[in-house]
TIRO-2110 file (N, C-alpha, C; in Angstrom, 1 decimal):
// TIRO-2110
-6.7, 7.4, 19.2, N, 1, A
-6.3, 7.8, 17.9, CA, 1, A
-5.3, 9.0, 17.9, C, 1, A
-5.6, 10.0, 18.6, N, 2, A
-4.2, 10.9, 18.9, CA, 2, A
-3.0, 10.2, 19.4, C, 2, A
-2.8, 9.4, 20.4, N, 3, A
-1.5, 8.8, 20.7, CA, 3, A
-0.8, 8.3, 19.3, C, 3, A
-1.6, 7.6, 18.5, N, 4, A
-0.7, 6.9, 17.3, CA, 4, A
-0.4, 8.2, 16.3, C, 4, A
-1.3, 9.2, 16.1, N, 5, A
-1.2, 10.4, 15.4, CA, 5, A
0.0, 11.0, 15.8, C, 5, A
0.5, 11.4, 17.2, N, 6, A
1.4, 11.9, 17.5, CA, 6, A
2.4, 11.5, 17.7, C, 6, A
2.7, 9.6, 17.9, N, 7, A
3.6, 9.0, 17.9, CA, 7, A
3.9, 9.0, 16.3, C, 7, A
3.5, 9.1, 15.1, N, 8, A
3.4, 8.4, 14.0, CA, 8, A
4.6, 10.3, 13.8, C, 8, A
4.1, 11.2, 14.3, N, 9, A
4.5, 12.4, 14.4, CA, 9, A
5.8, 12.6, 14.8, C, 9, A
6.2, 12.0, 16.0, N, 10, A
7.5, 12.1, 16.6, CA, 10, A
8.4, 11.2, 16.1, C, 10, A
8.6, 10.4, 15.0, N, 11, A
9.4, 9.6, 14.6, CA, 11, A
10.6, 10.2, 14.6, C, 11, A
11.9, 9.6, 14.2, N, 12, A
13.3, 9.5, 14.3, CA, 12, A
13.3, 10.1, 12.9, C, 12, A
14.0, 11.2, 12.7, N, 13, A
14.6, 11.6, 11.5, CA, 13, A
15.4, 10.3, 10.6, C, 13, A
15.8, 9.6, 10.7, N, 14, A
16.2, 7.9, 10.5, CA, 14, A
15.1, 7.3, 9.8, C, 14, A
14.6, 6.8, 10.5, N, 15, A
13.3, 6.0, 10.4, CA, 15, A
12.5, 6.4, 10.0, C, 15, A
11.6, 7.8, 9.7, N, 16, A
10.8, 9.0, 9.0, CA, 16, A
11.0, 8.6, 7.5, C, 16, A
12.9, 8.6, 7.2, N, 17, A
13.3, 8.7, 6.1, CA, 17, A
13.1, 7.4, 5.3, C, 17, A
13.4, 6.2, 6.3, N, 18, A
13.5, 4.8, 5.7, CA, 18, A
11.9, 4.5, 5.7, C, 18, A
11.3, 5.1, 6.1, N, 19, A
9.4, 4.4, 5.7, CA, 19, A
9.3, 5.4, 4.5, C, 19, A
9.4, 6.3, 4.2, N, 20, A
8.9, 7.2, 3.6, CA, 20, A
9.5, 6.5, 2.0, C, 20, A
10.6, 5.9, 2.0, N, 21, A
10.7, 4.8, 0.7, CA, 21, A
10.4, 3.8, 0.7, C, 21, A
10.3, 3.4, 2.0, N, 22, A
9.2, 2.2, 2.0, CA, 22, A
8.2, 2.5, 1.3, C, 22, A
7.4, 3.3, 2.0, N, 23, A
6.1, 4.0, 0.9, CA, 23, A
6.4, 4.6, -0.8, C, 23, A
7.6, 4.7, -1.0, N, 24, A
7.8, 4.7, -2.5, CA, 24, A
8.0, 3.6, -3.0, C, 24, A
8.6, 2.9, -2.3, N, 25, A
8.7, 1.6, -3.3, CA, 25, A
7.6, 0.9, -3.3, C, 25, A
6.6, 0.7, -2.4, N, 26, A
5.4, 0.3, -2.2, CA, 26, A
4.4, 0.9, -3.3, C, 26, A
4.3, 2.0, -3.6, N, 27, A
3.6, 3.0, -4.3, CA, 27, A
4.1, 2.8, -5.6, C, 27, A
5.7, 2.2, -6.0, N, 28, A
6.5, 1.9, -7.3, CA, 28, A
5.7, 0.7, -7.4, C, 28, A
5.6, -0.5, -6.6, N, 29, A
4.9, -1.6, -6.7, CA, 29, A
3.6, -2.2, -7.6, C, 29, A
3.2, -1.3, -6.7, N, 30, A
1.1, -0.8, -6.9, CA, 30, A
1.5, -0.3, -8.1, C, 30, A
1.9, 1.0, -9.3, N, 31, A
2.1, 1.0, -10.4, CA, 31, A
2.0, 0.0, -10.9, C, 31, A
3.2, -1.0, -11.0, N, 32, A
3.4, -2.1, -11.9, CA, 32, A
2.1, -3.1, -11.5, C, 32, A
1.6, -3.0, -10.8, N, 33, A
0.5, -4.0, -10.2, CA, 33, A
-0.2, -3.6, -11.4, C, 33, A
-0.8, -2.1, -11.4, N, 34, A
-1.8, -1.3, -11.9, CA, 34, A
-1.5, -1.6, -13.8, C, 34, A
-0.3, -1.7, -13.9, N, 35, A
0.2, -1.5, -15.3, CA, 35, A
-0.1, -3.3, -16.3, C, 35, A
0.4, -3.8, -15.2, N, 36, A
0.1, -5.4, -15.5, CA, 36, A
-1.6, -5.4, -15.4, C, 36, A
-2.4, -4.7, -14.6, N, 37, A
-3.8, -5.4, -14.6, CA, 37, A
-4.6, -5.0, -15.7, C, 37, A
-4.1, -3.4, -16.3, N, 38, A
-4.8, -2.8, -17.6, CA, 38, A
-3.9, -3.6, -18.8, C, 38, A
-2.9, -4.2, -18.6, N, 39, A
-2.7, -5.3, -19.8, CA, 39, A
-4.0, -6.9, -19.8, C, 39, A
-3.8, -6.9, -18.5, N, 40, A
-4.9, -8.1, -18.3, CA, 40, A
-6.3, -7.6, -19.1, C, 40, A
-6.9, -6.4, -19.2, N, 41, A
-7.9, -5.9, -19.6, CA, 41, A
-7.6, -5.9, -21.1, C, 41, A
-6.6, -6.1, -21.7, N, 42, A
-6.4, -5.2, -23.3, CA, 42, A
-6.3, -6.7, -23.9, C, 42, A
-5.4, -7.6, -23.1, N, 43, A
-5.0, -9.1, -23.6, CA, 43, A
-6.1, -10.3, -23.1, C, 43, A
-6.4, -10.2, -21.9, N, 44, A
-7.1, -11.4, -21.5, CA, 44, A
-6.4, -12.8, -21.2, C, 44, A
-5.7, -12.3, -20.7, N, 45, A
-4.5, -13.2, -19.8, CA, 45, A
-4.7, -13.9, -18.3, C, 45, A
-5.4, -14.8, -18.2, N, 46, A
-5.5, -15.3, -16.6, CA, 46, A
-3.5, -15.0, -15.7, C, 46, A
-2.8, -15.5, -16.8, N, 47, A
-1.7, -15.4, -15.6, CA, 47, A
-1.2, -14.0, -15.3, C, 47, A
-1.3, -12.8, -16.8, N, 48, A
-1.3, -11.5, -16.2, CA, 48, A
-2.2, -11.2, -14.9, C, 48, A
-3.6, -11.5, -15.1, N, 49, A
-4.6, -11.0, -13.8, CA, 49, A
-3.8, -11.6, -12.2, C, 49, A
-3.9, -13.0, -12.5, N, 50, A
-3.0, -13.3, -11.1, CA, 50, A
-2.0, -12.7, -10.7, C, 50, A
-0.8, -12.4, -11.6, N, 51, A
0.0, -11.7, -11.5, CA, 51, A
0.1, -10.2, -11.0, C, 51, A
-0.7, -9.4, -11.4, N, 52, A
-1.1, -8.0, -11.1, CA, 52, A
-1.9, -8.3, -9.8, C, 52, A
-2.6, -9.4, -9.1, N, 53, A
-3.1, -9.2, -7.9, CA, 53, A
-2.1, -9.7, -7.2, C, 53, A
-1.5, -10.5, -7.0, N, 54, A
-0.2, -10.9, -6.4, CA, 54, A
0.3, -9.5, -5.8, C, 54, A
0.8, -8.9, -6.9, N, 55, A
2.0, -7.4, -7.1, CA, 55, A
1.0, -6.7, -5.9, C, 55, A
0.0, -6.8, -6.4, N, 56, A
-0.9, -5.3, -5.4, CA, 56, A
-1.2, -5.9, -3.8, C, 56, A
-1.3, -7.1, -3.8, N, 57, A
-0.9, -7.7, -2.3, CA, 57, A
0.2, -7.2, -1.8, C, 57, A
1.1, -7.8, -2.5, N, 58, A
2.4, -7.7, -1.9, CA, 58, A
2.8, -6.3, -1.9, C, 58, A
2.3, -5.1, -2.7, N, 59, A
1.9, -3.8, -2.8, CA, 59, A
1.7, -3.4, -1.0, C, 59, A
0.6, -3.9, -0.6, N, 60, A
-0.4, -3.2, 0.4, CA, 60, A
0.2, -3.9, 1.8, C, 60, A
1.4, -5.0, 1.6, N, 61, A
1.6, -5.7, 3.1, CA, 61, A
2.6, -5.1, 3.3, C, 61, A
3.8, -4.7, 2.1, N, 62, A
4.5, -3.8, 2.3, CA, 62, A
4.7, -2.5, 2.9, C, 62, A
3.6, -1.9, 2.4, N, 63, A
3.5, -0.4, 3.1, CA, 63, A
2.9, -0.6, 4.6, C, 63, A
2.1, -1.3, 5.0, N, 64, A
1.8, -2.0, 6.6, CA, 64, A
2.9, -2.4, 6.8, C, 64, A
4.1, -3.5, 6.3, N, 65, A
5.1, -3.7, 7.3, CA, 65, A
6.3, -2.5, 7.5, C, 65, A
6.1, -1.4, 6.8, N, 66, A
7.0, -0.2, 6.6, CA, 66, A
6.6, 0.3, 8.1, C, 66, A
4.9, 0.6, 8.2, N, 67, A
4.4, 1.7, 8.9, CA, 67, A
4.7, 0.9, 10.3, C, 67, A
4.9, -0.7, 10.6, N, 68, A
4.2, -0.8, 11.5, CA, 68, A
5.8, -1.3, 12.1, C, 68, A
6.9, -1.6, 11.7, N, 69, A
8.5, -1.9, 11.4, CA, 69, A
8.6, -0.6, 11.8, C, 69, A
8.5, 0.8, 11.4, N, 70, A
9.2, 1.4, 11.8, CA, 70, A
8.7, 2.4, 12.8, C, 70, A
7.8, 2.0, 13.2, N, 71, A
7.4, 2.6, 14.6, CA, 71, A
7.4, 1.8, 15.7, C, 71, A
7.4, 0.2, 15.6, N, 72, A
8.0, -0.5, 16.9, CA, 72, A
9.8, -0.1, 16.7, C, 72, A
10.5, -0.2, 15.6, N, 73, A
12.0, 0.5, 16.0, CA, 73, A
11.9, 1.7, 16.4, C, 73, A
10.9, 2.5, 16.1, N, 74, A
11.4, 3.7, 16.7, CA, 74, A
11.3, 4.1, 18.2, C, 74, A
10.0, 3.4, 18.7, N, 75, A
9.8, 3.2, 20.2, CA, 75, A
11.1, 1.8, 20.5, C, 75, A
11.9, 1.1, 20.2, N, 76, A
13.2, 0.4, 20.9, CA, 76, A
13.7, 1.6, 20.8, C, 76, A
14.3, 2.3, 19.8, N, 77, A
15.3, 3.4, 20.0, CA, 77, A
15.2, 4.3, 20.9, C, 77, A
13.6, 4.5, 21.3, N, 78, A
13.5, 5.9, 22.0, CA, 78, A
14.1, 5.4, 23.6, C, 78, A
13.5, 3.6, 24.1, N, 79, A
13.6, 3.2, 25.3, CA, 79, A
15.0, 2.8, 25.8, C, 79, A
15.6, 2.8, 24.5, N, 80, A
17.3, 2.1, 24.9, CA, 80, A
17.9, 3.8, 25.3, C, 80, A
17.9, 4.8, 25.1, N, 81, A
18.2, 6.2, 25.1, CA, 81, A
18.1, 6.4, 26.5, C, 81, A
END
């Protein structure tokens, strides 16, 4: 658990920067996920509900492909150096 803690630590000022909007746009995502599902609640809409769990999937694979994309590039960058 320390190794990934302190690799997750040493990142590329580069790469630091490009996950860290990954995680905003991820986080922009999940909003609209969130905003579509409290319409599902007010309307009663089966394709809003599908719709708003779709978004929050695609919300949560995003921010795992951010974290996990930009720490195998950042270990190629460190080995080509």
């Amino acid at each position: 658990m320390q190794k990934i803690i302190s690799g997750l630590k040493s990142l590329d000022k580069i790469t630091y920067k490009i996950m860290r909007y990954g995680f905003l746009f991820s986080g922009f995502i999940a909003l609209i996920a969130v905003a579509v599902l409290l319409s599902y609640i007010f309307f009663g809409s089966n394709f809003l509900y599908h719709l708003g769990i779709v978004l929050m999937e695609a919300s949560f694979t995003f921010s795992v492909e951010f974290v996990i994309c930009g720490v195998v590039v950042d270990c190629i960058k460190k080995q080509n150096i």
